[in-house]
C-alpha positions, 0 to 999 in steps of 0.5 A: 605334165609330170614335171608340173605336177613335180614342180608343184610338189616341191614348190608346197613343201619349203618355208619361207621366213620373213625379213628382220630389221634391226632398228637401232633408234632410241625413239622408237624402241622406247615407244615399243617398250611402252606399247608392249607394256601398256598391252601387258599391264591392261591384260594383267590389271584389268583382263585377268585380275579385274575382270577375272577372264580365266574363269568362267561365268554362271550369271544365271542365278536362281533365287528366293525371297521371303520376308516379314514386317514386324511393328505397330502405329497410329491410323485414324486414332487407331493401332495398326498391325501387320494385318492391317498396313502389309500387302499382299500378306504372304511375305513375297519380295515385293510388298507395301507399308501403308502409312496413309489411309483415306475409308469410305464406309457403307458403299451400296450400289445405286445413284448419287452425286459425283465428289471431284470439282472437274463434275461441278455442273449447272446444267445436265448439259455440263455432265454430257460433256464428261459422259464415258469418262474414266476419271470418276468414281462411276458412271456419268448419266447425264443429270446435274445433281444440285439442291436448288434451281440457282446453286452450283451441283454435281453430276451424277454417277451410277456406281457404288454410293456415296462416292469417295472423296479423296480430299479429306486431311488425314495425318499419316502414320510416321511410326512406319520409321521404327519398323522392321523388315526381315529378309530370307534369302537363299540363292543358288548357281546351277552350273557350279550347283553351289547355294548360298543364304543371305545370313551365316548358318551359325548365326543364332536366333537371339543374335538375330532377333537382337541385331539390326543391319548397319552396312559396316557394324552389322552388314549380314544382319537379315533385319533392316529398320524402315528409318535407315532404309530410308536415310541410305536412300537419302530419304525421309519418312515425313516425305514418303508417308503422305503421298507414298514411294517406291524403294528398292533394296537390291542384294548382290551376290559376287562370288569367286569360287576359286576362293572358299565357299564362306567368302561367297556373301551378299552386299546390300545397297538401297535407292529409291526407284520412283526417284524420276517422279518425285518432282511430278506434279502428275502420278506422284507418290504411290497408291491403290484402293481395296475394298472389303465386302460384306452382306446385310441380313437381306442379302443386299452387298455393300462395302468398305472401299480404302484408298492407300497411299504406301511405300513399296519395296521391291527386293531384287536380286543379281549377281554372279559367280566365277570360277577358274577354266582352261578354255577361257584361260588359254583364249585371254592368253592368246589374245595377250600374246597377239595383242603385243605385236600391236607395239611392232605395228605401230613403229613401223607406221613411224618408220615408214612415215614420219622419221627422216630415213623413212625411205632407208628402211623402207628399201632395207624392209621391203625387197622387190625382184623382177624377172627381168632384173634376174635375166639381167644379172645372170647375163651380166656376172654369171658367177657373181655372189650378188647374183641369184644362183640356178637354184634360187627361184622365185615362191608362188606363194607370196612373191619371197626368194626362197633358197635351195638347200643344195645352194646353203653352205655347210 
């Protein structure tokens, strides 16, 4: 029991080294040298200096928005403000420009015929047809609506009277393409707790009440013409203001904060997102209705019903910021070193399957001893240099000859 117990002892403490094979063939050491380089250079260019794996990533940015339209049209003969064509009015990052606006004046409640042609009817049948229907301006009753017993009518609705008709020819308001937009943006990065603006802090008031974005002249002026927004998307104002669209303005932020702070700045880009819709013949464009409510000396409440057709933009913001850690360092650096006998492994596939002398190094690679091919060299030339000496034994651990350190010459 205690020779095993000794036995095991001994057999855990040694060190096994693997077999080299020198491989003189300028085929393969040439595709060695180009695996090892193609790993090299694909952690050099893209890992470490594109991707920046040594740093760290905080992509959870917080951010604020603020902004303000400034500018005056032409709406039905008459001049709009900002109070008038901007919702919501609190200056959020999502906000409408209402270049279109068809009013419906002195809406009370009560009964009167319906607008659309789908409820053109000649018989109170007819409109039973359209009863729960979502698609009119109230609630269908039941009853044809016409002047005579032989003339074409209109079914009629319960709701706020007289119905809207949203078919009538208004000229839009093109003046939208000389408006302005200002944006305010503060972003912070918590893990590295560093903040930023989207305009540099010595920027004056006159410099930015006079300047207007351009994205090489000017690319950190806060202030963006509706026209240019519009042309970087590859739009136009006389296709957008008729029946309305959506416009994205996204402000990114890329920051490697091993750098100085003052490099860490906003890049501005612009697309349109109702894009896929443009072509539709179906939910086209972009509109909403809003009301305003009033009161008659009586009590009795009525209205003023809009139905605007706008453009929407929708300010986003994205980004990240970087910066140098050991851990992230060390573990792309391991990756790399690992990576490299990818070169080594691929080589032997060749020389074990493809070359000429496959077979060759194959018997020079891999080396296989049996227990009988042991007992029967030490039974042929006991003294032989080519025999496996007493003290030479065959590891537990993966089949390897290891060698005793009495039997190693001095």
């Amino acid at each position: 029991m205690g020779s095993m117990v000794w036995g095991f002892i001994t057999d855990f403490f040694t060190y096994e080294t693997t077999k080299s094979v020198v491989v003189k063939s300028w085929s393969v050491g040439i595709i060695n040298r180009v695996v090892q380089l193609l790993i090299i250079t694909y952690f050099v260019g893209w890992v470490f200096i594109h991707e920046k794996a040594y740093q760290v990533t905080d992509t959870g940015i917080e951010s604020s928005v603020m902004t303000k339209v400034k500018g005056f049209g032409y709406q039905n003969n008459h001049v709009m403000d900002v109070a008038d064509y901007v919702l919501p009015p609190q200056g959020a990052g999502v906000f409408c420009i209402i270049t279109k606006v068809i009013v419906t004046e002195n809406q009370f409640q009560g009964r009167c015929s319906e607008t659309g042609k789908r409820f053109g009817c000649k018989t109170n049948e007819d409109c039973n047809k359209h009863l729960g229907s979502i698609l009119s301006n109230g609630i269908i009753t039941g009853v044809c609506l016409k002047s005579s017993n032989n003339s074409q009518g209109m079914c009629e609705i319960e709701g706020w009277c007289p119905a809207e008709n949203d078919s009538v020819i208004v000229t839009p308001m093109l003046d939208v393409n000389n408006f302005t937009i200002f944006i305010k943006n503060s972003i912070r990065f918590p893990l590295f707790n560093v903040t930023r603006g989207n305009f540099p802090s010595t920027m004056k008031a006159d410099e930015i009440k006079k300047c207007t974005y351009h994205p090489e002249k000017n690319p950190f002026c806060p202030i963006f013409r509706v026209g240019d927004v519009l042309n970087y998307t590859g739009q136009e104002i006389a296709n957008l203001a008729d029946k309305g669209g959506e416009i994205g303005i996204n402000i990114e932020w890329k920051c490697n904060l091993d750098l100085n702070i003052d490099y860490c700045e906003p890049k501005y880009s612009f697309t349109r997102l109702d894009e896929p819709f443009s072509k539709n013949a179906v939910s086209k464009g972009y509109n909403f209705r809003f009301a305003k409510y009033f009161k008659t000396q009586d009590g009795t409440e009525f209205r003023t019903l809009h139905k605007a057709y706008a453009i929407r933009f929708d300010v986003m913001v994205t980004g990240n910021a970087g910066k140098f850690d050991t851990i992230p360092t060390l573990i792309n650096l391991v990756a790399a070193f690992t990576s490299i006998g990818l070169g080594a492994v691929l080589c032997d596939l060749i020389l074990l399957n493809f070359l000429k002398g496959a077979a060759q190094y194959k018997a020079k690679k891999f080396e296989e001893v049996s227990d009988a091919q042991i007992e029967a060299s030490l039974a042929q030339s006991p003294g032989s240099p080519l025999s496996l000496k007493g003290g030479i034994k065959s590891s537990c651990d993966s089949g390897a000859i290891s060698l005793a350190a009495s039997d190693q010459q001095l």
